[in-house]
N, C-alpha and C positions, 0 to 999 in steps of 0.2 A: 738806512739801508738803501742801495741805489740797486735798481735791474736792468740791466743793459740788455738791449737786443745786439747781439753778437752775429757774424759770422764769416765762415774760413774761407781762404781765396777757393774752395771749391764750391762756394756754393750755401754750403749746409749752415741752415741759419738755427742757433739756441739764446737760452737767454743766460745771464750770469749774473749773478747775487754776489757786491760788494760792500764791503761799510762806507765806501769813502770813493770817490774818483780817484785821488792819490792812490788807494790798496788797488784798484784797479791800473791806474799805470804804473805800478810797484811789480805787479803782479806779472803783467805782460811784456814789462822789462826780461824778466827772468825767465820767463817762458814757460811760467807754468799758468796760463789762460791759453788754452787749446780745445780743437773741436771735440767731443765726443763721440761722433761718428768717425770723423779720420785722422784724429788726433794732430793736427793741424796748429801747428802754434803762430801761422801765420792771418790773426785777426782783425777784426775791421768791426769798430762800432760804429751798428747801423741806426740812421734817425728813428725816434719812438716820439708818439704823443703820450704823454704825462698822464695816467690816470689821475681824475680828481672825485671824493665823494661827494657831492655839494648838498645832498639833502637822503630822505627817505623814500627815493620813487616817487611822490604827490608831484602832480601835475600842476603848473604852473595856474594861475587864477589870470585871466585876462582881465586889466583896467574896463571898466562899464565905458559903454561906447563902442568897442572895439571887437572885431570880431563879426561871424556872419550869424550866431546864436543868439539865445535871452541877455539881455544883459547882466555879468557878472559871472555867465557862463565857466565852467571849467574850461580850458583848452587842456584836448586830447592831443599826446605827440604827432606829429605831421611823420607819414610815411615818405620816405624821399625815396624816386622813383628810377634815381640811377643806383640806388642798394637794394638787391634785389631780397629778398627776406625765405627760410624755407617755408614751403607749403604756395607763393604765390605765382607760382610756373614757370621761373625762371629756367632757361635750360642752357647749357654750354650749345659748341658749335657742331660737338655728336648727338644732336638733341637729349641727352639725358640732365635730367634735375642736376642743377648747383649742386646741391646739398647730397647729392650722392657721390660726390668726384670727393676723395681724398687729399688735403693740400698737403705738400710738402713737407711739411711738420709732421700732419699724423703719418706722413711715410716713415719719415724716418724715426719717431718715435717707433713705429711699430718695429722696423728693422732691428732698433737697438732691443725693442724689448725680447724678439726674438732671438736675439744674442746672446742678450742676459739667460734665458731659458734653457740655453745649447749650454752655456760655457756651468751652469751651475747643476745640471741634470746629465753630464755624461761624464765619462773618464777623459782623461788628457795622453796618448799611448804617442806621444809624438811623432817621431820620424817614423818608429816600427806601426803608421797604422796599415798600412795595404796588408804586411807579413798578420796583422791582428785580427784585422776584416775578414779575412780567407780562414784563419782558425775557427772566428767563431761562426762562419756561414756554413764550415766542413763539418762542425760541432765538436772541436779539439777543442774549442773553449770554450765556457758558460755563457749564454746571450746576455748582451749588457748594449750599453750604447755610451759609444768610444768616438771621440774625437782627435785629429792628429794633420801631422803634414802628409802628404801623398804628391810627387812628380805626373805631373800631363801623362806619362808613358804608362805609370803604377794607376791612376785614375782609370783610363782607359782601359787596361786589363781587368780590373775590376770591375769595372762593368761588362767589358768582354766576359766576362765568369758569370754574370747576373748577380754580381752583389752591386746593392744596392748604394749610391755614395751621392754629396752634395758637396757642392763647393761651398764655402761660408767662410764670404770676407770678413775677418775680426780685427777693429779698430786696436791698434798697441797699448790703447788706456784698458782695456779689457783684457790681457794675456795674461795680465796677473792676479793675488790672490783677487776675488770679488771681496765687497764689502757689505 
């Protein structure tokens, strides 16, 4: 099984699980390796280092001699001082903690998991949603939560009315049935 770090000319980087480099340019021939954020069939594999397992976590044994300890000493991993680790204060350039800044991944993770959430928890009322939104805000129809197309012009009236609306970009790999 190979994992490729993957990602589309816009950016959004995933990863993709094939048996073979061949199923992989098989694959991307045909066009169906695409983004899942913007369904993107325009990919680019990005370089990756190789995980490798090489033992159980135990710390390496230093040859006797060697080292600033007892001899035969364990060595403890060396903290390297340009990876900054959470908890040791590292802060970006708005002073706030590394580890509180979200990277790119879990954004977009989070977007799509959002997505997922919208597209399998509401109705799909398409084009008729502004004419659906106003029914059920008027209470001509049963509260539920309806999902649809809506025009800048139908948008804006509807919130001109105080109903409530969001825009929610949905990737084309997600229009249809969910799995």
């Amino acid at each position: 099984m190979k994992v490729l770090d993957l990602q589309c000319r816009l950016g959004h980087s995933f990863e993709g699980w094939f048996g073979s480099q061949s199923e992989y340019d098989a694959q991307r021939e045909r066009g169906l390796v695409t983004c899942p954020v913007c369904n993107d069939s325009e990919i680019t594999k990005m370089l990756s280092a190789p995980r490798l397992n090489l033992g159980h976590g135990t710390p390496p044994v230093l040859p006797q001699g060697q080292g600033d300890g007892p001899k035969g000493a364990e060595a403890l991993p060396a903290k390297h001082p340009e990876t900054p680790s959470v908890g040791d204060g590292a802060a970006d350039s708005a002073g706030q903690p590394e580890s509180s800044q979200p990277s790119l991944q879990q954004v977009q993770a989070a977007m799509m998991n959002m997505v997922r959430h919208v597209m399998a928890n509401t109705e799909d009322v398409g084009s008729q949603f502004a004419e659906e939104a106003r029914k059920i805000h008027y209470g001509e129809r049963e509260e539920r939560s309806i999902r649809g197309q809506a025009t800048r012009a139908e948008t804006e009236a509807l919130i001109d009315e105080g109903i409530d609306v969001m825009a929610l970009p949905v990737p084309e790999n997600l229009k249809g049935p969910l799995q």
